[in-house]
N, C-alpha and C positions, 0 to 999 in steps of 0.2 A: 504494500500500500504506500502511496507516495504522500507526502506528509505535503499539503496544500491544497490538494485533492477532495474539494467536496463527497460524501458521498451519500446517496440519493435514494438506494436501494439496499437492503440489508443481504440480496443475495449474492453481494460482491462482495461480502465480509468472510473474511477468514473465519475459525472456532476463539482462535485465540485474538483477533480480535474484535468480536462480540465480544467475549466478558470483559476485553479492555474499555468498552463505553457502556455495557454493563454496570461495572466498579467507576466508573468514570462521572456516571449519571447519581449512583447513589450516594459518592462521596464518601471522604473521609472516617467520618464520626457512622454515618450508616452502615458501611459497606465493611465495619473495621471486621464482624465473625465471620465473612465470607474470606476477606485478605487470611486470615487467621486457621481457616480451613484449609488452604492450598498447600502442596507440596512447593519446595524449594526449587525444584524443576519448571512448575508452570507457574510460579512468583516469577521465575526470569524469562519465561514464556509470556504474558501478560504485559509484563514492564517492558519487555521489548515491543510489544503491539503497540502501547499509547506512549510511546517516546515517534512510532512512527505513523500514528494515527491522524490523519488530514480531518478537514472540516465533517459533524458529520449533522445532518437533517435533522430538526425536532420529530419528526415525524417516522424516524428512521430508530430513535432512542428510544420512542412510547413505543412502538412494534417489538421490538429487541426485550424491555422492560417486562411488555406483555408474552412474550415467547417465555422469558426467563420466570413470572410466576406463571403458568402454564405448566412448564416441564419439571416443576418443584410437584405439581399435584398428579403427576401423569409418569413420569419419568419411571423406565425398565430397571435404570442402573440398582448396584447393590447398594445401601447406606448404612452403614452401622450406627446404632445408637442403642439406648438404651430402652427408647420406646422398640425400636425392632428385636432389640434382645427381649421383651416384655411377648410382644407378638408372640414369636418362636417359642421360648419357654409354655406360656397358655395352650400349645397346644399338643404339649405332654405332659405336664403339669398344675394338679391343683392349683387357685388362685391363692391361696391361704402361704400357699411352696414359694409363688412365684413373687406374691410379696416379701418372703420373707429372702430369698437370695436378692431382690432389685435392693432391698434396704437395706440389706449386711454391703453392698458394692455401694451403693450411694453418700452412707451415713448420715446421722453421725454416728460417732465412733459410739461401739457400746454392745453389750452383748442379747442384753433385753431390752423392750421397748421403753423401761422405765428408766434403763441407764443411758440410752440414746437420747431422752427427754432431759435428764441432766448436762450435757452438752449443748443444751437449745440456749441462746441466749434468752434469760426472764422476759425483757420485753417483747421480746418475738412471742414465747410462749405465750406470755401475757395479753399482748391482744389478739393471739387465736384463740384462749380462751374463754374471753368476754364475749365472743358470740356463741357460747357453749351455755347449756342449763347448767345453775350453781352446781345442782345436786353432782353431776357430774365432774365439776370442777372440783369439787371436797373429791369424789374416789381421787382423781387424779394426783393431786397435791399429799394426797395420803400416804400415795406408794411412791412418793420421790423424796431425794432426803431433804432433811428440814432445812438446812442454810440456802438451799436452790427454793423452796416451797416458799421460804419467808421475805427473797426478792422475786419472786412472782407475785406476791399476796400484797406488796409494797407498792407494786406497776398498779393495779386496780385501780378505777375509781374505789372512794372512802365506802358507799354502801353493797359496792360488790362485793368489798374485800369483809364489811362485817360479815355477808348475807354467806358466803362461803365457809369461814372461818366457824357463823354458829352449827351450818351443818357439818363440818366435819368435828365440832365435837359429841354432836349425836348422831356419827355414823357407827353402823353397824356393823357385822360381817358382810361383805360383799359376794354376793351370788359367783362363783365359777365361771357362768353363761353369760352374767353382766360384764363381769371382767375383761371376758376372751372379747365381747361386740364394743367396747370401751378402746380394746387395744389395736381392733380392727380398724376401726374409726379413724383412730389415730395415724395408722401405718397408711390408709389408703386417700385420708385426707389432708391433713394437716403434714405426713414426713415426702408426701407427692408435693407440695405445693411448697415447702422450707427446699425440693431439691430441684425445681423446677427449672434453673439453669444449668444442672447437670444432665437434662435428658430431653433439651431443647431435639423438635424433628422437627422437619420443612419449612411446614407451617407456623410451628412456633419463630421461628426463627425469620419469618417472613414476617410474621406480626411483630415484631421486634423492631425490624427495620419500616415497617407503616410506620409506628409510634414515632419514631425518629423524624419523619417526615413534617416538613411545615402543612397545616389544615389543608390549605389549595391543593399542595402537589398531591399529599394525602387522597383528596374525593376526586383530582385529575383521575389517577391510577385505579382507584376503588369503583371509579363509576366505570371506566375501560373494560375492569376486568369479571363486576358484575354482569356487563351485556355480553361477553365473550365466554366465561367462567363462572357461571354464578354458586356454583356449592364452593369453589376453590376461593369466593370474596366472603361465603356465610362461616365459614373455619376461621377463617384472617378474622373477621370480624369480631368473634368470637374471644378468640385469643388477645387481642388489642386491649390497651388500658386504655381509656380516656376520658377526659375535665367530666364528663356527663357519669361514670362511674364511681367520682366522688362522693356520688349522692349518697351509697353504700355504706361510706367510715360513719363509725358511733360518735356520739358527742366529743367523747375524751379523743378520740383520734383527731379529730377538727378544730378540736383547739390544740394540741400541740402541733399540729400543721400551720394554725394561724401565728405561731408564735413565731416562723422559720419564712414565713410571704412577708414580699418588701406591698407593702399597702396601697401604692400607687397600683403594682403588675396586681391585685387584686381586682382593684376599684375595675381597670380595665377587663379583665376577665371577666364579671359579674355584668357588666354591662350589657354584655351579648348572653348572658343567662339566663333561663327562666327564674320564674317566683318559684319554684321550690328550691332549686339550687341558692338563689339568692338568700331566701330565706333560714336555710342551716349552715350557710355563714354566720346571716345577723344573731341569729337565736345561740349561737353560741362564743361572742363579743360579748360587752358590757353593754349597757344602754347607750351610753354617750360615745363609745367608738361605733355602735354601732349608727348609730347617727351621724356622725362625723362622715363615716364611709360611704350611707346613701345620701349626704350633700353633694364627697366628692362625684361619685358617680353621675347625679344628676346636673352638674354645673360641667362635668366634662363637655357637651355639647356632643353632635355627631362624630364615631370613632369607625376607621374603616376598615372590614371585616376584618380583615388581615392583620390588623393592632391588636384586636379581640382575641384573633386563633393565634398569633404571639403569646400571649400572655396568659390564656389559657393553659396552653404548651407550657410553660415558666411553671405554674403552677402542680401541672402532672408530674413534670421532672424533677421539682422539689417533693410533693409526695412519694416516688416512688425510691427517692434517695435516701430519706429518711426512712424509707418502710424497710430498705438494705439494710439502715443501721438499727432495724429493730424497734426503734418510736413510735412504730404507729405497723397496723396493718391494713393489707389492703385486698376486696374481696371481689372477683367478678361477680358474682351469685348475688341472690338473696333470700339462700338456704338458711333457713334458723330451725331447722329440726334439732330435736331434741335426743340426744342416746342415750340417755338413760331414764 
């Protein structure tokens, strides 16, 4: 390919380099688990292609972009991961088995479920817990040791943390049967979701890079690939975090998130918000900040889309940073079943 060389058609592109305006189009910070996945052979395959890659058509990237998640949801090749080792195992092995080898490779470290819960940071625990029934949360805190129980029980809001504390002093024997769907619970919810970067497949992994996306490029791409691909856009979709999933955090997660937003990249996000989202910000502010914020919001005047889906964005990437370090969690669903 001659470096000047517009080019107009995608069937004059080589393999390698397609995934040079592939990586090229999703960037840096997007594209970084893809770079991250190649062999050192076609690291210098690729890098060779967009050192000698010419002009190439917007219309030429969206095709290329659309081929590339197309063949993520269709593709022959072999991929190993750990969702395909999950596959394969299921279908000689009980699920109870198959849990139990994904979790021992995954971790954390620990030989039972209750010594693997000791390895959880508290507040991680801790706000997967808070959407658990008390009763449940007293068995659990029962069977892990007391210095790890007593900064999880600290992480609580103050009436959660009585409301458990009075049941686990009148807990009883625990049923065998409760115990084992307690641990089960555990293993196939909460230790799937603390190792969910460990066993990223396609699609994960393509939801990853959506999120990364600015809103526009984001529903450019998403609306391309629902009219071409529409189960391969309801998966993405699926697996995507975003500003409208906030809706999900509990009070105490929404204020330690309001305490880490610069108040301006707020005001402007809430702008383009509905009255519910708007409204489990204010209800969980003071009175007077919360006032202060729908002044700013309302004296802002017209803000355009694109200011909105910025700061929106600002807002995801701070909760989902702090959800890493454990602060706060964060839940696609809005599963509140009860297990015990």
């Amino acid at each position: 390919m001659m470096a000047g060389k517009t080019i107009v058609d995608a069937n004059e592109l080589s393999g390698a380099e397609r995934a040079a305006v592939v990586m090229l189009a999703l960037g840096e910070e997007n594209g970084k688990l893809l770079w991250e996945s190649f062999e050192e052979d076609e690291l210098r395959e690729i890098t060779l292609a967009i050192t000698k890659l010419g002009s190439v058509t917007a219309e030429v990237v969206e095709q290329l972009l659309y081929d590339f998640v197309k063949n993520l949801s269709s593709t022959g090749n072999i991929v190993g991961s750990v969702e395909s080792a999950r596959r394969f195992l299921k279908n000689i092995l009980p699920d109870d088995k198959v849990a139990t080898i994904l979790e021992d490779i995954r971790g954390p470290a620990g030989k039972t479920m209750w010594d693997k819960l000791a390895n959880v940071n508290e507040r991680t625990l801790a706000g997967y817990l808070r959407h658990e029934h008390p009763q449940t949360v007293a068995v659990i805190l029962s069977r892990i040791k007391a210095e790890h129980a007593a900064r999880v029980l600290a992480a609580f809001p103050e009436r959660m943390a009585e409301e458990v504390m009075n049941r686990m002093l009148t807990l009883g024997p625990v049923q065998k049967d409760v115990l084992d769907q307690i641990e089960q619970t555990l293993r196939t919810e909460f230790m799937a979701t603390l190792n969910r970067g460990a066993e990223k497949d396609t699609f994960e992994a393509m939801a990853e890079i959506f999120n990364n996306f600015d809103r526009q490029t984001e529903r450019r791409f998403m609306d391309t690939l629902e009219t071409k691909n529409p189960t391969a856009a309801e998966k993405i979709k699926s697996l995507m975090f975003v500003f409208e999933d906030l809706i999900r955090l509990d009070n105490t997660d929404i204020q330690v998130l309001l305490r880490h937003l610069d108040k301006s990249v707020l005001a402007t996000a809430l702008k383009g918000a509905d009255e519910k989202m708007q409204a489990l910000f204010f209800t969980n502010m003071s009175e007077r900040a919360a006032m202060i914020l729908r002044d700013d919001i309302e004296i802002m005047g017209p803000v355009r889309m694109r200011e909105v889906d910025t700061a929106q964005q600002r807002v995801v990437e701070t909760a989902k940073r702090i959800a890493e370090e454990g602060e706060i969690y964060l839940s696609k669903t809005n599963d509140d079943e009860v297990i015990y």
